[in-house]
C-alpha positions as protocol buffer text, in pm:
chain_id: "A"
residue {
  index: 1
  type: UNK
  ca { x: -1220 y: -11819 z: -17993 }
}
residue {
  index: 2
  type: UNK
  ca { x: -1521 y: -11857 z: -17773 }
}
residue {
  index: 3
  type: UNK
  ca { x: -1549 y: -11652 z: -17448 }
}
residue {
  index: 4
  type: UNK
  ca { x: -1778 y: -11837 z: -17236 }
}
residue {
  index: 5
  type: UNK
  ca { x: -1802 y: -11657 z: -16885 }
}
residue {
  index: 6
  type: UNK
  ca { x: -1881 y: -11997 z: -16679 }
}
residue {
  index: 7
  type: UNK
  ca { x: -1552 y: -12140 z: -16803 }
}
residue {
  index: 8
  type: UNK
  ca { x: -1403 y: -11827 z: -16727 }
}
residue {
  index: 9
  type: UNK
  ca { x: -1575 y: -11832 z: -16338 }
}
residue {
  index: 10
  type: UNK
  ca { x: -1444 y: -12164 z: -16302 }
}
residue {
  index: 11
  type: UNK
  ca { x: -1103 y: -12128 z: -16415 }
}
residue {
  index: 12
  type: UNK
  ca { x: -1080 y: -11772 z: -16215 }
}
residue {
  index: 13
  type: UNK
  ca { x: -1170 y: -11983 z: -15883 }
}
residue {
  index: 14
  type: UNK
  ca { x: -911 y: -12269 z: -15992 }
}
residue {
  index: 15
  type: UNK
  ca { x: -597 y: -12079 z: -16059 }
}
residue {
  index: 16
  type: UNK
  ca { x: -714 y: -11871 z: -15708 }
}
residue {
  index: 17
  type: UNK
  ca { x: -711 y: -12163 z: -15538 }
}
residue {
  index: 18
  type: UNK
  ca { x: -417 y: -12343 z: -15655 }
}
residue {
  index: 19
  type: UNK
  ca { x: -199 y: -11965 z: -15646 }
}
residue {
  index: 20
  type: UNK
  ca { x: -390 y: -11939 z: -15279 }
}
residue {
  index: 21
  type: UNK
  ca { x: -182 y: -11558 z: -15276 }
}
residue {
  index: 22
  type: UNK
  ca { x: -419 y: -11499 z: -14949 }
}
residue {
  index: 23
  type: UNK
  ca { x: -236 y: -11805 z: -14788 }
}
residue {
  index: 24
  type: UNK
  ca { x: 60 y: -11680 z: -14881 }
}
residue {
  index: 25
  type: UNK
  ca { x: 33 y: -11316 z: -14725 }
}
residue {
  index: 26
  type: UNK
  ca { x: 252 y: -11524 z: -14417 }
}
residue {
  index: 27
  type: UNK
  ca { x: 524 y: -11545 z: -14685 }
}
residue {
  index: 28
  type: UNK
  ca { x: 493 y: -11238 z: -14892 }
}
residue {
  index: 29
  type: UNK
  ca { x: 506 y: -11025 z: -14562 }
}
residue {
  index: 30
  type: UNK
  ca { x: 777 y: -11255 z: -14460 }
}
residue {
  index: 31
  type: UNK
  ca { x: 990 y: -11157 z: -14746 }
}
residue {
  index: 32
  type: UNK
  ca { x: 865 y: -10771 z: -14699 }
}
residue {
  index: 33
  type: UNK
  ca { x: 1011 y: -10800 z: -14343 }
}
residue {
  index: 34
  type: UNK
  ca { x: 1364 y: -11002 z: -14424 }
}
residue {
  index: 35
  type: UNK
  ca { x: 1389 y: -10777 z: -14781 }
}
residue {
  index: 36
  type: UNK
  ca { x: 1276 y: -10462 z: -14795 }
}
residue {
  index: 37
  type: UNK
  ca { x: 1019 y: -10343 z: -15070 }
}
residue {
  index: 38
  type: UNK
  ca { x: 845 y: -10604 z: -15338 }
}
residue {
  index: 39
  type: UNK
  ca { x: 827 y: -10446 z: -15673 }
}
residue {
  index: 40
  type: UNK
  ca { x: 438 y: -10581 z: -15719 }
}
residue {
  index: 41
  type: UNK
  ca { x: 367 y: -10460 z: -16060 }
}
residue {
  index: 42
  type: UNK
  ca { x: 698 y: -10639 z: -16169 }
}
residue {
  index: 43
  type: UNK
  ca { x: 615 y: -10986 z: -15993 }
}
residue {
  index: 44
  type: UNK
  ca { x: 259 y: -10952 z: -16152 }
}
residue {
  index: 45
  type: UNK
  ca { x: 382 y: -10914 z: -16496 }
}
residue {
  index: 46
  type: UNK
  ca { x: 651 y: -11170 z: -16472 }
}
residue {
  index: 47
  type: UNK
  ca { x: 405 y: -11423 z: -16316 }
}
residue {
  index: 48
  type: UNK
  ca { x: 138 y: -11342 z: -16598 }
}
residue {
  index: 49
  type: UNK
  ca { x: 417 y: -11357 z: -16852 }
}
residue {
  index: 50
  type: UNK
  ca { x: 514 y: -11709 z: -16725 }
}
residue {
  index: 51
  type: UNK
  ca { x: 166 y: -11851 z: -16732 }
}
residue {
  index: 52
  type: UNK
  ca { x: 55 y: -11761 z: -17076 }
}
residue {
  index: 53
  type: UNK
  ca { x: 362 y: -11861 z: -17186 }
}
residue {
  index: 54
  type: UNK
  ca { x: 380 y: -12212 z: -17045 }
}
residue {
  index: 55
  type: UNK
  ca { x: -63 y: -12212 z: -17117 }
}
residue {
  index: 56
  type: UNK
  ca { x: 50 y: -12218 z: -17521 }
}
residue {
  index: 57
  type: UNK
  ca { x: 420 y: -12376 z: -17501 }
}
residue {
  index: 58
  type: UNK
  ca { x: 346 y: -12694 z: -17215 }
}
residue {
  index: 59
  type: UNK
  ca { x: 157 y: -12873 z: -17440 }
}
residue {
  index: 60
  type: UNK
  ca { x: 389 y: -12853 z: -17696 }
}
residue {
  index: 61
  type: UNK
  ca { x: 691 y: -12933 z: -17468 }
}
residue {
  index: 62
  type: UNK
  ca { x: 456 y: -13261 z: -17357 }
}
residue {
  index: 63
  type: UNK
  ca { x: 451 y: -13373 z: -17745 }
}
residue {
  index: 64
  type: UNK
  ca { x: 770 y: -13314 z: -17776 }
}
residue {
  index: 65
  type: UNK
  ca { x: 879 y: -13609 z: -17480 }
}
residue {
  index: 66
  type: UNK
  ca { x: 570 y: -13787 z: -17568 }
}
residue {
  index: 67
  type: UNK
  ca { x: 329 y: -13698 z: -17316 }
}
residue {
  index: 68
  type: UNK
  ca { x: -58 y: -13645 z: -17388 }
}
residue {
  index: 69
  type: UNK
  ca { x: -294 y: -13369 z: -17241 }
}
residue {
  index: 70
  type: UNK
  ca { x: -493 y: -13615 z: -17108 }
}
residue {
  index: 71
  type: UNK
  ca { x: -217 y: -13784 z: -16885 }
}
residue {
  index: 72
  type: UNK
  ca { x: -79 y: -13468 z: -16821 }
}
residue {
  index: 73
  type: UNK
  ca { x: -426 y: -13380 z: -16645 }
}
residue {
  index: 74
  type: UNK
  ca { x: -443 y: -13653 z: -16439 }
}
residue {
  index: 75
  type: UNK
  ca { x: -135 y: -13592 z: -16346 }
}
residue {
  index: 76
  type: UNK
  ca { x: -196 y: -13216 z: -16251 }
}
residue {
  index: 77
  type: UNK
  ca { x: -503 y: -13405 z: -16095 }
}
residue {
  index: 78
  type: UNK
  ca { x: -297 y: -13547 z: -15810 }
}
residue {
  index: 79
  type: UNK
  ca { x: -82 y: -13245 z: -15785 }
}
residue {
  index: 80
  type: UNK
  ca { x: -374 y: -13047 z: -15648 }
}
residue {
  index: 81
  type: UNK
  ca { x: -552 y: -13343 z: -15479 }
}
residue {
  index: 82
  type: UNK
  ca { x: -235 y: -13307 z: -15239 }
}
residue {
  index: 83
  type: UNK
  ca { x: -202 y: -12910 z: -15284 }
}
residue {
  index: 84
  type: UNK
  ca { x: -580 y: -12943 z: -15147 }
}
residue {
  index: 85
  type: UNK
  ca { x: -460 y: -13175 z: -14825 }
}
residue {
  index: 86
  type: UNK
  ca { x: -197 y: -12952 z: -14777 }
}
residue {
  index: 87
  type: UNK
  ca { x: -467 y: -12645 z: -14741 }
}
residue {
  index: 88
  type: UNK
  ca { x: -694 y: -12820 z: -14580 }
}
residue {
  index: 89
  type: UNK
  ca { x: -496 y: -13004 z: -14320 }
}
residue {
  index: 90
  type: UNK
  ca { x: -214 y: -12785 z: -14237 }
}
residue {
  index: 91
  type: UNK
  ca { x: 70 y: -12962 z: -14354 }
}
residue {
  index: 92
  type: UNK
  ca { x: 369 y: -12930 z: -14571 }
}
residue {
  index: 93
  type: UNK
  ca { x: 417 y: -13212 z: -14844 }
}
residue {
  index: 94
  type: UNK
  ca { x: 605 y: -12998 z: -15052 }
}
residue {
  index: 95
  type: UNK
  ca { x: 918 y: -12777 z: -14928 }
}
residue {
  index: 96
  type: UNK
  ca { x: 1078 y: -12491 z: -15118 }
}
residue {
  index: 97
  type: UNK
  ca { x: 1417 y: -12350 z: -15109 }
}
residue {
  index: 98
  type: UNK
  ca { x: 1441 y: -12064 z: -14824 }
}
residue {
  index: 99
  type: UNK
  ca { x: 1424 y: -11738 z: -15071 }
}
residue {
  index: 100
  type: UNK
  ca { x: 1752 y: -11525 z: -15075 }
}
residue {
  index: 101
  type: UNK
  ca { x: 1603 y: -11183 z: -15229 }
}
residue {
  index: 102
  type: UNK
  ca { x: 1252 y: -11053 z: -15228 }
}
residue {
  index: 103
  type: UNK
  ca { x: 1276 y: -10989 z: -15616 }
}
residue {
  index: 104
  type: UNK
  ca { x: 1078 y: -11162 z: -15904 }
}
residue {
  index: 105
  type: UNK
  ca { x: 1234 y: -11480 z: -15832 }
}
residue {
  index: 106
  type: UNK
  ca { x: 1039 y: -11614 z: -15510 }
}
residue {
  index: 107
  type: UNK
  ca { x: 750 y: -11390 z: -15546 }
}
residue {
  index: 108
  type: UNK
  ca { x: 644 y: -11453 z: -15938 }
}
residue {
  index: 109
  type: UNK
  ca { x: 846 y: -11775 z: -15963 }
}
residue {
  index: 110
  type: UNK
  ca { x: 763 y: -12054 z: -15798 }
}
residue {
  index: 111
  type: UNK
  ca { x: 505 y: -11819 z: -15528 }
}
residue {
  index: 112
  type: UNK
  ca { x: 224 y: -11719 z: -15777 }
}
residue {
  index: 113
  type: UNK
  ca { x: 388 y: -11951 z: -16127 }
}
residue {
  index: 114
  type: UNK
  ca { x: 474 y: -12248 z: -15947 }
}
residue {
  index: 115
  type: UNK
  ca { x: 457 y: -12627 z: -16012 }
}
residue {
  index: 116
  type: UNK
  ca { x: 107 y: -12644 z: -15893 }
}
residue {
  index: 117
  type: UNK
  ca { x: -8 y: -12338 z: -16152 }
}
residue {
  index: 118
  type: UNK
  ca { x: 174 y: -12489 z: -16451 }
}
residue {
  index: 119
  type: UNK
  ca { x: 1 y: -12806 z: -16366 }
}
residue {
  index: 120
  type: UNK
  ca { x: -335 y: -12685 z: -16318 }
}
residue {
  index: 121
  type: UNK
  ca { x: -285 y: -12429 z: -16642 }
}
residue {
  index: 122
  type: UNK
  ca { x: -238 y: -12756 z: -16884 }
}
residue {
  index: 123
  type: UNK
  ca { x: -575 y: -12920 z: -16694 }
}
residue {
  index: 124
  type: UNK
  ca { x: -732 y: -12663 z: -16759 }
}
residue {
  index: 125
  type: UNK
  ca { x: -651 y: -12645 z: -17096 }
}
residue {
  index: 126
  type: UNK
  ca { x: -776 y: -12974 z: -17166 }
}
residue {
  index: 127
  type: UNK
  ca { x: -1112 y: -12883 z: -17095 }
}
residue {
  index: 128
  type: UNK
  ca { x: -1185 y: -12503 z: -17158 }
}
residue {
  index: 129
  type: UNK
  ca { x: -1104 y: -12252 z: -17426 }
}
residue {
  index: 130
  type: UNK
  ca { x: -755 y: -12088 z: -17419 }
}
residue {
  index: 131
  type: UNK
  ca { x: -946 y: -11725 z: -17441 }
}
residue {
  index: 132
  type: UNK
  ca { x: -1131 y: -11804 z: -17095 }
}
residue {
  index: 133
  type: UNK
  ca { x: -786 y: -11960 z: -16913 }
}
residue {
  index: 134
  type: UNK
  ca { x: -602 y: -11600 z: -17015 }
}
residue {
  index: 135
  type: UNK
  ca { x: -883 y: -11435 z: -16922 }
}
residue {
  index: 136
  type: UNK
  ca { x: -868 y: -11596 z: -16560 }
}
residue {
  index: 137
  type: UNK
  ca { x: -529 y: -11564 z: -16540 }
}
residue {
  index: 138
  type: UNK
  ca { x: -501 y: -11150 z: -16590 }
}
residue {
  index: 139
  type: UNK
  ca { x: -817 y: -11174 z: -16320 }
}
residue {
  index: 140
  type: UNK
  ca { x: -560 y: -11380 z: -16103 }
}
residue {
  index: 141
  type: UNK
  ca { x: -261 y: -11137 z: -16140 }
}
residue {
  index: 142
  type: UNK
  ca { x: -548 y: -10821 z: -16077 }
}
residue {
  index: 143
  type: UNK
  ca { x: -602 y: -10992 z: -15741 }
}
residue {
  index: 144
  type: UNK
  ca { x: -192 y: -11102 z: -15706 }
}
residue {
  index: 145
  type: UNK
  ca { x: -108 y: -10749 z: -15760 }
}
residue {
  index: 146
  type: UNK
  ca { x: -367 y: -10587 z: -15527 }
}
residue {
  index: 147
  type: UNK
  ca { x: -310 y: -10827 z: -15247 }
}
residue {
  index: 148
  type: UNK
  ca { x: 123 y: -10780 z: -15246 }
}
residue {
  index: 149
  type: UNK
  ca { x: 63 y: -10389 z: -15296 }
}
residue {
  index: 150
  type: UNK
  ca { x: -153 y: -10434 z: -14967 }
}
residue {
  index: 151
  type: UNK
  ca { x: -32 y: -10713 z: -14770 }
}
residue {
  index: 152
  type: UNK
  ca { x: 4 y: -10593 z: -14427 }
}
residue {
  index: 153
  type: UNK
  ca { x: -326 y: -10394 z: -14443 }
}
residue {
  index: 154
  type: UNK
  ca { x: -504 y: -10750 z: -14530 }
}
residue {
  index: 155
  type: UNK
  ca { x: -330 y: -10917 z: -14294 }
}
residue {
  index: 156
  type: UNK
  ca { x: -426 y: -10703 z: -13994 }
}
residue {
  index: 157
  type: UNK
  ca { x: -811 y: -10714 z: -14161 }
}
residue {
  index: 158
  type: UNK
  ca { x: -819 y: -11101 z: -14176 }
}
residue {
  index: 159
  type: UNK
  ca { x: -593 y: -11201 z: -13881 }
}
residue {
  index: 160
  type: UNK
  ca { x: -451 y: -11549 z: -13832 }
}
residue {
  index: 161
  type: UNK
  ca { x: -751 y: -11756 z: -13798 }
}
residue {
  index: 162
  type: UNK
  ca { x: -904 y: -11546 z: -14126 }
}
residue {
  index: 163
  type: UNK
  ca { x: -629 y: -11682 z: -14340 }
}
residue {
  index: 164
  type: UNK
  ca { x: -666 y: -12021 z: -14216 }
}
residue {
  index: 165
  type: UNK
  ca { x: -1072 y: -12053 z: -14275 }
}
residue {
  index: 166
  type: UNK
  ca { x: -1001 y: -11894 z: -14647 }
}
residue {
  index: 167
  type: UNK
  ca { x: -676 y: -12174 z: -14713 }
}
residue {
  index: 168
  type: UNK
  ca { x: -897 y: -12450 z: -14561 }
}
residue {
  index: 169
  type: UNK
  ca { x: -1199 y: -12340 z: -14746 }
}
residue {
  index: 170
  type: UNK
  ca { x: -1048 y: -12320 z: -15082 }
}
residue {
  index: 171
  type: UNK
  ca { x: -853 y: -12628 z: -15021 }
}
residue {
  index: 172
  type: UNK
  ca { x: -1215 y: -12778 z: -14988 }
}
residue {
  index: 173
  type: UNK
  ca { x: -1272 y: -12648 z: -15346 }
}
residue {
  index: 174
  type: UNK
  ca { x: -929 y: -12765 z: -15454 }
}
residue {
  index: 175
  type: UNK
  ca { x: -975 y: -13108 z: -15372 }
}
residue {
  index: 176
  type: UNK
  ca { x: -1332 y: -13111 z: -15524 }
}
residue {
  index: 177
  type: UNK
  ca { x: -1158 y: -12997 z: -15858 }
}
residue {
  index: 178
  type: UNK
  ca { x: -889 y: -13210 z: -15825 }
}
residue {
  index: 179
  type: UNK
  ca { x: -1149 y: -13558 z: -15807 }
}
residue {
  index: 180
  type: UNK
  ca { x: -1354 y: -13413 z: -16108 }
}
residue {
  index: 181
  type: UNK
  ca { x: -1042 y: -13315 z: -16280 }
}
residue {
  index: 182
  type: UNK
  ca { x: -939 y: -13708 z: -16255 }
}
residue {
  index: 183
  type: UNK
  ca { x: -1296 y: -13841 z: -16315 }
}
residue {
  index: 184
  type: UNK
  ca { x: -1300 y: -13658 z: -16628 }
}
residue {
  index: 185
  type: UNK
  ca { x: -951 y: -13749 z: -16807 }
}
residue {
  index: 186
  type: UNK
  ca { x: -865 y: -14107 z: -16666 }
}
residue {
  index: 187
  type: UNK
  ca { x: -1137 y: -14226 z: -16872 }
}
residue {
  index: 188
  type: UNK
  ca { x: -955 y: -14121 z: -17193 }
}
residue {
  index: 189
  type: UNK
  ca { x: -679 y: -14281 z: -17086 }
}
residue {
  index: 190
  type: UNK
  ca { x: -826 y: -14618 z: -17119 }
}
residue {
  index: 191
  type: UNK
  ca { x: -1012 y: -14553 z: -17479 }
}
């Protein structure tokens, strides 16, 4: 158990970007609007809950059908190469279900614990300490929690084009990740 506070930095600004909850304050108020109240504390624990678990049990479900870190990573690689285009450019590659309730289910699960998290939480875990991901993951769901307790106040702060610099900025940093996170595990592949 080594806590090493540049792994922790790094996977803080990872999970930030691939959970991009300031991109989704669109959605989140969205839901607020069509729903009524968001139980934040509940979505935060419940999305926290979800990541740990999957941090410690993916790998093990991976060995279980086969599947090593490594190719796993690459994997998660592409995943954010085109969560990163998607931030960056605008688009939608990906489409969700429309949500039905504003409860745990769209806001914790797949909004903050999605495909994209899981993805990048198993990356991650090929190259830093399990101590450090945790740690950047309760430094996540500080921020989660904070920004759907205060949603509408941000909003009005940031405006439109605020949101879209901070999604297009951190899909710059996505996509960054994403090439090194491929340099550095398709090379094991071939060994």
């Amino acid at each position: 158990m080594e806590i090493n506070w540049r792994e922790i930095a790094t996977a803080t600004m990872v999970l930030f970007a691939v959970i991009d909850i300031i991109g989704s304050i669109p959605i989140v108020i969205d839901l607020r609007a069509k729903f009524g109240h968001i139980q934040s504390g509940k979505a935060s624990l419940v999305s926290a809950g979800i990541m740990i678990a999957f941090l410690f049990v993916g790998e093990e479900i991976l060995k279980l059908i086969g599947i090593d870190v490594n190719s796993f990573a690459v994997a998660g690689a592409f995943v954010l190469f085109f969560l990163a285009l998607e931030m960056i450019l605008g688009i939608r590659l990906y489409r969700d279900e429309e949500a039905t309730s504003a409860s745990i289910v769209p806001i914790a699960f797949p909004l903050v614990a999605g495909a994209g998290t899981m993805t990048t939480l198993l990356s991650l875990r090929a190259e830093f300490h399990s101590i450090n991901i945790i740690i950047a993951i309760l430094l996540n769901i500080i921020l989660v929690y904070g920004v759907l307790k205060s949603s509408s106040k941000i909003e009005k702060a940031l405006s439109k084009n605020g949101i879209s610099i901070i999604r297009k900025v951190f899909g710059v940093v996505l996509l960054a990740i994403a090439v090194k996170l491929f340099a550095t595990n398709v090379k094991d592949l071939f060994v």
